[in-house]
C-alpha positions in Angstrom: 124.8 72.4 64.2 125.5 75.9 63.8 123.9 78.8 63.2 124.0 78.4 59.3 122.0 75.5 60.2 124.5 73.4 58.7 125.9 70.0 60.6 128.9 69.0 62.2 129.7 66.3 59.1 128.8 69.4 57.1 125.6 68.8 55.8 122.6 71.7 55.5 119.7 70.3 57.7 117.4 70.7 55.0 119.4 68.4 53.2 119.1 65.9 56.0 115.4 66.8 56.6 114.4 66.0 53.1 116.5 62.9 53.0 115.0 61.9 56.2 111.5 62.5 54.9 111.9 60.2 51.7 112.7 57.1 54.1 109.2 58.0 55.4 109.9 58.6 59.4 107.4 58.5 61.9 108.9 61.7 63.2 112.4 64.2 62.8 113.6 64.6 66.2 116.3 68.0 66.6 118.2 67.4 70.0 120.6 69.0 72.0 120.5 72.5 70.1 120.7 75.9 71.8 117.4 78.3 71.6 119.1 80.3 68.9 119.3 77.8 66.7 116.0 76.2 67.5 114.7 79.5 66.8 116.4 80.1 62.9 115.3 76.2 62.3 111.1 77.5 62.7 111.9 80.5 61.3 113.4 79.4 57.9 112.3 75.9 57.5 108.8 75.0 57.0 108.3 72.2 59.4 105.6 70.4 57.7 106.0 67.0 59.3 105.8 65.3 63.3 108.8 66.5 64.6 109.9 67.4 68.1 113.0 68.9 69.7 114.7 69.5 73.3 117.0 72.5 73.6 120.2 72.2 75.5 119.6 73.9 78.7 123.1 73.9 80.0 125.0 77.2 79.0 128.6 77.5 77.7 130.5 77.9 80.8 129.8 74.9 82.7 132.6 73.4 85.2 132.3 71.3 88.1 129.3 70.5 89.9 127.3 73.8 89.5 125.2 74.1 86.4 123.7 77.0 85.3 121.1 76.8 82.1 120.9 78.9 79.3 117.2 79.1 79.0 115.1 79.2 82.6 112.5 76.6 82.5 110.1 79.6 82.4 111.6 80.6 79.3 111.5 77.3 78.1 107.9 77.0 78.4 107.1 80.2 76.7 109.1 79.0 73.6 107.1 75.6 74.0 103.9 77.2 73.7 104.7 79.9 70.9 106.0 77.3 69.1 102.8 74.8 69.3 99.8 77.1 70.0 
């Protein structure tokens, strides 16, 4: 997805949310997305359904064995608890 919040097959996600939430799901899971991204999803869609998400920790730039992340797990827990509190 990119930052247009539009897919890789080229859908908008609120396309795919709403066609998701006529099948009725138990939840709408968004995986593998980086913070910034996350972030435009709360801010422009209202998520008015059980969803949940993981963000992609690992930054651009990763070779070989080292991996550095994008967000710190601190970071990562501040977002968690803006989000749900």
């Amino acid at each position: 997805m990119n930052e247009k919040l539009v897919m890789l097959s080229g859908e908008n996600i609120l396309e795919v949310i709403n066609f998701i939430k006529d099948k009725n799901p138990l939840s709408i899971g968004f995986n593998c997305i980086s913070l910034k991204i996350f972030k435009n999803i709360i801010q422009k869609i209202k998520l008015n359904f059980n969803w949940g998400m993981y963000l992609n920790l690992i930054g651009k730039n990763y070779q070989g064995q080292e991996i550095v992340t994008s967000v710190s797990p601190n970071e990562y827990s501040k977002i968690r608890f803006q989000v749900f509190n």
